[in-house]
N, C-alpha and C positions, 0 to 999 in steps of 0.2 A: 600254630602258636602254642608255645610251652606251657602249662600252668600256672609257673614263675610268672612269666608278661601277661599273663590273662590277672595273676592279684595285682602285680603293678599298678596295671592299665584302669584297672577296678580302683586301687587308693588316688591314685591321680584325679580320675573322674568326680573321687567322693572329694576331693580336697580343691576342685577347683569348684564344687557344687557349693562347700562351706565358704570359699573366698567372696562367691557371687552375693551368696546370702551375706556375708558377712558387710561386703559393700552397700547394699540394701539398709541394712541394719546401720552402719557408719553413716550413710546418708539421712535414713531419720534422727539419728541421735544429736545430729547439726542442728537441725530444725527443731528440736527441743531443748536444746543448748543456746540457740538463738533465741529461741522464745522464753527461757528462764533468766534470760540477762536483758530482761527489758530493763531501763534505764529508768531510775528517780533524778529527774534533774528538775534543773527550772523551767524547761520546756517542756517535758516529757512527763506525767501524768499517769500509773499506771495503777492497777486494782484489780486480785487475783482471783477467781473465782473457781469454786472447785464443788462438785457431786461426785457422786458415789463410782459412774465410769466415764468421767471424763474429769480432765483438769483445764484452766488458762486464766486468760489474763483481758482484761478492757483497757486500751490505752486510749491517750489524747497525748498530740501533739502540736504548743499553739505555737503557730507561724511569727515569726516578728512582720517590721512593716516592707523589710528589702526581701524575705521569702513569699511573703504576700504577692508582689509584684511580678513574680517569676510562675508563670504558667506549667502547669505541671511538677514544682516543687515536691521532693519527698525526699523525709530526711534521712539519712548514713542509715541508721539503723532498722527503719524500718525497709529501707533498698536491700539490705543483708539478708532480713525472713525473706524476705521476695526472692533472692538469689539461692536459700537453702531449699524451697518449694522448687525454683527451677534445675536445679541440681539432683531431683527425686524423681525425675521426669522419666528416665529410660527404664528404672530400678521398680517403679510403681505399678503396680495391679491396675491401676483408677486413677486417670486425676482428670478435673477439670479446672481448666482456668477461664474468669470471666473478664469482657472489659481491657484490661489493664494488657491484654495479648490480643486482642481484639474489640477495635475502637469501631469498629464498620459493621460490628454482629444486630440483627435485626432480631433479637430475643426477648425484645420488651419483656412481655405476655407469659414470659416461661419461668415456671417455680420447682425450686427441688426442696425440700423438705428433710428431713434428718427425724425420725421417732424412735424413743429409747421406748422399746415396748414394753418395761416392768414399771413404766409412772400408771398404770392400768384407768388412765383416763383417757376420755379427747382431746383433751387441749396437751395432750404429752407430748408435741413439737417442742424440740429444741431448737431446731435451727430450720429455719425458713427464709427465702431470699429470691430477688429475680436476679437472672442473669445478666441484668442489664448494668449490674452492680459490681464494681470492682470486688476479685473476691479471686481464693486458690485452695485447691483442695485435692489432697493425694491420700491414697489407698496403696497399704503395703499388708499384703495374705503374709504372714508367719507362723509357722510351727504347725500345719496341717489346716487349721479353718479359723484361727485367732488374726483380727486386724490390727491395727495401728491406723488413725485416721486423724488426717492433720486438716485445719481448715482454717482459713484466715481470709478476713473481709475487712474492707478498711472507704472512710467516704471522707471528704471534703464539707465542713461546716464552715460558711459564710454568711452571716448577718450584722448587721448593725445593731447595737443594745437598745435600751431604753434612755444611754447618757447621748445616744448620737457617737455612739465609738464604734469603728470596725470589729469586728473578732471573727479568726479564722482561724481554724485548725484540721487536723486530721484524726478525724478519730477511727476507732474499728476494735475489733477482737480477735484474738489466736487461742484455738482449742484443740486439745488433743483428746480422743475419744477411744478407748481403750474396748477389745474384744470386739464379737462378730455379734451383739445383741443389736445392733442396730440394723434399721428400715430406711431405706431410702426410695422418697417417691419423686417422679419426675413429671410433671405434665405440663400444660401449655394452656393457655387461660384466652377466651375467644376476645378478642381487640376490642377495646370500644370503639376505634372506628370503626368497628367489623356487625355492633348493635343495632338494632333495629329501633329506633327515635320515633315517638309520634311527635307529626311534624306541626306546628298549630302556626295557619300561616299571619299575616298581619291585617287580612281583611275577616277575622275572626272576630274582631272587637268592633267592627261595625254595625250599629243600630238600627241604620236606616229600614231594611227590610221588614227587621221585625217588630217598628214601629208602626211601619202601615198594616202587616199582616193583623195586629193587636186589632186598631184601628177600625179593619175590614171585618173580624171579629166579632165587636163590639158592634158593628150595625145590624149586621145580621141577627143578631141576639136580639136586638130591641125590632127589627122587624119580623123576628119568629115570636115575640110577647103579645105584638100588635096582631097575629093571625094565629094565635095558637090552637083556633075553634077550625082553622081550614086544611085540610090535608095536603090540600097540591101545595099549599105555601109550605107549610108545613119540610115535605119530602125536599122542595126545591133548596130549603135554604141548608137541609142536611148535603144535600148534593155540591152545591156550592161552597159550604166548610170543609169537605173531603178538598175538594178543588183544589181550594187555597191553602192545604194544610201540605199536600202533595208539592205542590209549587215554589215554598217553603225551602229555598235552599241554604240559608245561613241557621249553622250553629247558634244554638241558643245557651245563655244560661239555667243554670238552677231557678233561677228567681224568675227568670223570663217564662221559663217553661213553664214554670208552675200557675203564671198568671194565663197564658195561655191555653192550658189544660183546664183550668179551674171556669174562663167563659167557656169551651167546648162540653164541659162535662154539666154545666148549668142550664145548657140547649139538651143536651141528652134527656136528662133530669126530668121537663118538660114535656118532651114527643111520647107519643104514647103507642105510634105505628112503631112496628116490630123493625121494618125496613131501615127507616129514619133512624132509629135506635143505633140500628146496625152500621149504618155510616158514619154518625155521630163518636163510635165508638172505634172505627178505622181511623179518623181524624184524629182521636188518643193517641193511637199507636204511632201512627206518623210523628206526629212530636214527640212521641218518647226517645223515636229512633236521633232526633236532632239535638235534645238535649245534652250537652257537654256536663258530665256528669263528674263532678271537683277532683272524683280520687276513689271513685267507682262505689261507696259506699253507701247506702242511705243513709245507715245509720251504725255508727262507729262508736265500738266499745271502746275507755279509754281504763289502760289499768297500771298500776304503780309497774317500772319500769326494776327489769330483775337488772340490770347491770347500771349501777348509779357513780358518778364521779364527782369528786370537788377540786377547788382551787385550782378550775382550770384545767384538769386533769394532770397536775402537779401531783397529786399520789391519787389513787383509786381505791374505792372499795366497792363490794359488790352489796348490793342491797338482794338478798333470797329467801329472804319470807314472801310467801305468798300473799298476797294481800287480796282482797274482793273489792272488785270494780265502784270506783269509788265517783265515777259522772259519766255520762252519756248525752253525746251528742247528736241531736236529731238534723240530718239534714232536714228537712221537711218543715222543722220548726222557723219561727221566725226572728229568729236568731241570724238568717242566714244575710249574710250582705253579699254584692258585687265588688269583688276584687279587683282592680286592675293595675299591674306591674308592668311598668315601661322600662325600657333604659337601655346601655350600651353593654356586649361583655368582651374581653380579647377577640380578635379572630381566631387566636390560637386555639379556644374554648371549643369541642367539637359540639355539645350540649349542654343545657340549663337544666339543671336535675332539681327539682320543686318537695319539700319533706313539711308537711301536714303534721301540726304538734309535734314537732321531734323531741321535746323534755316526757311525754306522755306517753304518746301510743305515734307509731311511723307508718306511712303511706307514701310508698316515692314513688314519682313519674318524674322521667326525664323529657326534655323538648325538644327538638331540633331546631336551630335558628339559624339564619342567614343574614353572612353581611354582620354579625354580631350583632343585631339589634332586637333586644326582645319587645314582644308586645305579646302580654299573658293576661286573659279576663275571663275570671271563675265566679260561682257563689259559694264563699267558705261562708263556715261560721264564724259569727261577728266575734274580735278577743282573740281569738287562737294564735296560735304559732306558724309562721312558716319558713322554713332553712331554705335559703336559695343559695345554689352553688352550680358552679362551673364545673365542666366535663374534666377540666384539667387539675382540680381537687385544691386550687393553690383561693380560690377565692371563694368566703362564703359570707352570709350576711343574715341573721335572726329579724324578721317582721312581723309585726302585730297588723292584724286581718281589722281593718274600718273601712269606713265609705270613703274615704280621702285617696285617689291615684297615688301611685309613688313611683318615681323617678329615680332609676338609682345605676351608678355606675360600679360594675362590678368588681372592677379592679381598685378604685381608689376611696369606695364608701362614698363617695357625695354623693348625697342623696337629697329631694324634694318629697317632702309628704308632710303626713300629720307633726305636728308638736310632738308626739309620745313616738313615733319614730324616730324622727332626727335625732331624739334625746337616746334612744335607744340603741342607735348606729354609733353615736360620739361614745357610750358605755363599750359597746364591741372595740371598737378601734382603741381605746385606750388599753383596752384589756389583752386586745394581740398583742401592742408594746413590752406589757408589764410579762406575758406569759410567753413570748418571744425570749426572754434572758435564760427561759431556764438551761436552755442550748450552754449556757457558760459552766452548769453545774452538774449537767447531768449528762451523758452523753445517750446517743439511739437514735435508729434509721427514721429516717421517713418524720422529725422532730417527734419522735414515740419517746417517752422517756424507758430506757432500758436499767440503765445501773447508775445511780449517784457517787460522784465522782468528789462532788465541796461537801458535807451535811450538813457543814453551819450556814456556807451559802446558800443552797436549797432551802434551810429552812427560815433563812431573811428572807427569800423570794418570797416563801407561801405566805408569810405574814405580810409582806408589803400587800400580796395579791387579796387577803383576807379582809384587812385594814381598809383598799379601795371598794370592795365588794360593799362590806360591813355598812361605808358614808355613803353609797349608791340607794343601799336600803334606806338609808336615814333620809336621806333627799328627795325617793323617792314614796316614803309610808304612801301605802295602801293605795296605790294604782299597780299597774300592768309591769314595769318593771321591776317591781321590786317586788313581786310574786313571780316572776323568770326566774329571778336572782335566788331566793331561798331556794323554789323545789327542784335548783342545780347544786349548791353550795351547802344546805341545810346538815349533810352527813360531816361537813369539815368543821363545824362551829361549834364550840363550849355549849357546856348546858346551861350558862352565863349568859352569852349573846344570843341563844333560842327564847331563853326568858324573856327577856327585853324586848326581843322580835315579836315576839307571843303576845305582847301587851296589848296591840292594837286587833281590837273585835276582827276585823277583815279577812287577816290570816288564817284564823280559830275555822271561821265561816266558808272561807274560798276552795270551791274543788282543787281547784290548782295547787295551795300549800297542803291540802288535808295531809298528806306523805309526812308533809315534814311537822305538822302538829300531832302528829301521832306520836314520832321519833322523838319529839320534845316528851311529850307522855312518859315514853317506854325508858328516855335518860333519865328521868326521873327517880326511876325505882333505882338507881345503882350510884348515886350522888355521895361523896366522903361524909362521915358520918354516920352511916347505916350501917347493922349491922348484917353483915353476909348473911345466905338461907343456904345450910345447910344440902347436901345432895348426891343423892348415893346412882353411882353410875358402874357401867363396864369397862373395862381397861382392854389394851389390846391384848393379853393374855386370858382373857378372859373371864375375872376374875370382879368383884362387884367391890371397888371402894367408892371412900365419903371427905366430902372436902373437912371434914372435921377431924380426919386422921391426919392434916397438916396443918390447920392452924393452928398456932400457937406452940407447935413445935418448930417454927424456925419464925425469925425476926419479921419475916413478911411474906406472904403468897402470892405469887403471880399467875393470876387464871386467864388464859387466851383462848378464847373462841375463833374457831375457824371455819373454813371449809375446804375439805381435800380435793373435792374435782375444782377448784375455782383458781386458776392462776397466781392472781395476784394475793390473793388470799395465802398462798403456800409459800409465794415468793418473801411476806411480810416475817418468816418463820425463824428469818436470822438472826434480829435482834435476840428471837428467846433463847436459840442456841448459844449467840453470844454471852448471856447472862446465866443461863445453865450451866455452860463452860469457866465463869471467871469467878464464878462465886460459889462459896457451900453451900450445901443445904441447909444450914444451921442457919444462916442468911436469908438466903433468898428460896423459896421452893417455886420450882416452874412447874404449871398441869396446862396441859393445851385438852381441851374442851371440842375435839370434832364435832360439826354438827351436820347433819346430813340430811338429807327430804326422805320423807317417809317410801313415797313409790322407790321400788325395787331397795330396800334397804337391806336386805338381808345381804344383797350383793354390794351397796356400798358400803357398808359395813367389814366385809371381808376385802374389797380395796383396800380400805384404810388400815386395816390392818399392815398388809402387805408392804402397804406405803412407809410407813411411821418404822417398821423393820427393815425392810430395803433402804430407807434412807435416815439410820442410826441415830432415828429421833428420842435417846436414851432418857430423857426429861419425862415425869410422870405422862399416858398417855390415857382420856375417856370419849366416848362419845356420847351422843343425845340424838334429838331430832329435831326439829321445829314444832313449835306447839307444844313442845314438853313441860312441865316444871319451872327446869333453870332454865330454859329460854324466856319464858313467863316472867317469873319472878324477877330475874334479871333485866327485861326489857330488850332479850336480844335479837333485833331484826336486821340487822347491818354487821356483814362481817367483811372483814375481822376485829374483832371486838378486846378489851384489855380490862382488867379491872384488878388491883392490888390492895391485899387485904393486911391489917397487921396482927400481930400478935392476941390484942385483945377481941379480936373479930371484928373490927372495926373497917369498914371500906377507905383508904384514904387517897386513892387515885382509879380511874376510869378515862378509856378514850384514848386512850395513850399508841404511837406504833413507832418502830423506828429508833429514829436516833433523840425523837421527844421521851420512849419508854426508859432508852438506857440511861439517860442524864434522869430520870425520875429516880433511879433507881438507886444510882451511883450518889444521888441527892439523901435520898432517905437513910442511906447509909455510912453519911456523910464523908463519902469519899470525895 
């Protein structure tokens, strides 16, 4: 071959290489062309969301009532992204497709994962999902080691509102994720039917045995008083207690055992042979080993909970001050009552998963039941809390622990028990109604609230959901539900409605509110009217300023406390950018206030840094720590936290996040 046809054959080769690549390239530009013409219509819903290496978009699409009807419905446009994912198919490094290609895939249990690894936290998951989940995702290698990564996931929301109206839609997201910084994990999560359930069967709760054994007990006690001076009686009746402690085959309670052990160890007590002692004290053991013991704890620390939510978990914050354990509960004490929970759940339900104070301190055990009918007898502590819920996550229900049995069917709430229960379960079941709408305003898997889609609707929601809360408390002053009700809700309320709360001695006094009387405490320091405390901190360049070198050089300051590892905390960060962004400095001045935990801080301290740079948080940036100063002074134990200052140093808002800060703001400035 000539030299001539060897360059040829060489341009050829390189021009049919650029055509291939070039088809690659023409193929994802579809898929980003598709995905930038998402539609503002009256059906169509759309909301763009962008960071630093990736860009996209959160849509909703609501069904009318003839798409409704039609199984499997999906509209023009979102068939289109579907068609531009399947068109990248040959051309693609990577894709998988979930579901929607396969309806017959047995992948429950399986998760992939997406981590941008410069968010230099744990929770730097962007995208997590099972595959059981409609969803399409292609990988295109470009220009040596640089990706293009397209992913789009989309689900079916169907429920009934609060008015009794159907509402159905489609909702999901499409994202493009730009370079090869990304981690992708894939692993496979062990089945709950695949769990191992202790099984507690229904002749559990039967008395019978361990009323004779008591019984039996108890004579021998009074015939070891009546011969205490004789040894053979003496040995015989130790002998005979072993006997009958060994024979012993029904689980007992807490309460049971304890009565049980308490005449064995009264005969111990007594004998004064080494022998007799020694049986007496095997007879302990054997009961111990019968005792059904609540949730394996003696004795259970209970301590202010580091992740706290309000309004129904309608928005979140994190509560991460540490706090020192503020009650303790003693099994042993006698406090302790016999529980017993009957009733029916799905068969669908594989287990009955039982959560011990879940506003407090958690202890879960799951149960295995058959035939879906449970029968569960424990000695909790009398008052407390217990979450019961199905294997199948769709049903759960909050009970107050009394001597009253309770009856209750899992699926539809009717329930049989005390007064303060039923009143309890009507408060839950109302409150799924009202916090079931938020589905119309916000979209996210699994009903998670992901992105706010109405703000004015969300934010009628919170206050409808505030308002019922609020009269639940009034209804119920100073019993058991309306001490639920604050130390879940307490972070979402005015320093107005804590006040008022506060008024009744109960709350002030109750382990249960102390959290949120404290929180009333700590709003206190930071109330309109006061004026700001000064405070001199580090910047992320290093460098030591003072909130005094902005006040009163622009119209108003806005200081945000946060925290950088805490999700929803960083997620809240839009509003400030938003107002960073639309207004001067001479206006408005934004300082976000990181606050961090002391352990390993030198290191979170240089995250943050990284963070606040990596993600062009150009707005004044300081840190602190907890326990500092301005944490102090301020009152701040719950973030993320808001407090605007004016001109004259005067504080004239606090509390504020969202789309309540920007209308404060846009208020004050009388836009």
């Amino acid at each position: 071959m000539t030299m001539r046809n060897i360059i040829l054959l060489t341009l050829m080769l390189v021009a049919m290489a650029a055509t291939a690549q070039g088809n690659k390239e023409d193929k994802f530009y579809t898929i980003r062309e598709e995905m930038e013409s998402l539609p503002e219509t009256k059906n169509w819903q759309v909301k763009k969301n962008h960071h630093t290496l990736m860009s996209g978009y959160w849509f909703r699409y609501i069904l009318n009532e003839k798409e409704r009807s039609i199984e499997g419905f999906m509209p023009e446009k979102l068939r289109s992204l579907l068609n531009a994912f399947n068109a990248t198919e040959e051309y693609a490094s990577e894709t998988i497709y979930g579901r929607e290609n396969n309806k017959d895939q047995n992948d429950e249990d399986r998760f992939i994962k997406f981590i941008r690894p410069d968010s230099h936290f744990q929770d730097g998951v962007v995208f997590g999902y099972k595959l059981s989940n409609n969803y399409k995702y292609t990988c295109l290698q470009r220009y040596g080691n640089e990706y293009n990564r397209y992913l789009i996931k989309w689900w079916r929301n169907s429920f009934v509102d609060s008015d009794g109206k159907p509402f159905d839609s489609i909702d999901g997201y499409i994202y493009e994720m730009r370079g090869d910084q990304w981690k992708k994990y894939d692993w496979l999560r062990k089945k709950s039917s695949d769990i191992n359930h202790k099984k507690v069967s229904g002749n559990s709760v039967d008395t019978t045995e361990y009323v004779k054994t008591r019984e039996k007990l108890i004579f021998l006690r009074n015939h070891l008083n009546a011969n205490i001076n004789n040894a053979k009686e003496v040995s015989g009746v130790a002998f005979l207690t072993k006997e009958l402690c060994e024979n012993l085959k029904q689980a007992t309670t807490a309460l049971q055992h304890k009565k049980l052990v308490d005449i064995v160890t009264d005969m111990r007590k007594k004998a004064e042979e080494p022998k007799s002692k020694k049986m007496f004290h095997h007879a302990v053991k054997l009961l111990e080993k019968l005792a059904m013991r609540s949730f394996n704890y003696k004795r259970m620390k209970v301590r202010g909970t580091y992740h706290r939510s309000y309004s129904g978990d309608l928005v979140k914050e994190e509560y991460c001050k540490d706090r020192n354990e503020h009650y303790e509960i003693n099994l042993n004490d006698s406090n302790l009552t016999d529980w017993h929970l009957k009733g029916v759940t799905p068969s669908t339900a594989p287990f009955i998963k039982m959560t011990l104070d879940h506003n407090l301190w958690s202890q879960r055990y799951s149960y295995k039941y058959e035939n879906g009918e449970i029968s569960f007898l424990k000695s909790l502590p009398q008052g407390s809390v217990v979450e019961v819920s199905n294997g199948s996550g769709g049903d759960e229900w909050m009970l107050f622990v009394d001597s009253v049995p309770v009856y209750v069917n899992m699926k539809t709430g009717d329930i049989v028990a005390s007064d303060i229960n039923e009143r309890f379960i009507e408060y839950q079941k109302r409150m799924k109604v009202i916090v079931g709408d938020r589905s119309k305003y916000a979209i996210g898997e699994d009903h998670s609230t992901e992105l706010i889609l109405d703000e004015e609707g969300f934010d009628e929601l919170r206050k409808k959901l505030k308002d019922f809360n609020l009269s639940t408390i009034k209804a119920n002053r100073g019993n058991r539900i309306a001490e639920y009700i604050i130390s879940n809700e307490y972070l979402g309320m005015t320093f107005e409605e804590l006040h008022d709360i506060m008024q009744e001695p109960a709350y002030r006094n109750s382990s249960i509110t102390q959290n949120a009387y404290s929180y009333y405490k700590e709003k206190a320091r930071r109330q309109p009217g006061q004026t700001y405390y000064d405070v001199t901190l580090e910047d992320n360049e290093g460098n030591m300023r003072s909130l005094s070198e902005y006040v009163g050089k622009s119209k108003y300051v806005v200081v945000h406390f946060w925290s950088p590892n805490s999700w929803w905390s960083r997620r809240n960060m839009r509003a400030n950018k938003n107002i960073a962004d639309d207004y001067d400095d001479k206006d408005i001045k934004v300082i976000g206030i990181a606050v961090i935990k002391e352990k390993d801080k030198d290191k979170l301290k240089e995250d943050w840094r990284s963070y606040t740079k990596s993600r062009k948080m150009h707005w004044t940036q300081m840190v602190t720590s907890f326990n500092s100063d301005v944490t102090e002074k301020y009152g701040i134990s719950a973030l993320p936290e808001t407090i605007i200052i004016d001109a004259e140093g005067k504080i004239v808002a606090e509390g504020l996040h969202d789309n309540s800060l920007k209308k404060k703001v846009a208020e004050l400035l009388g836009n």
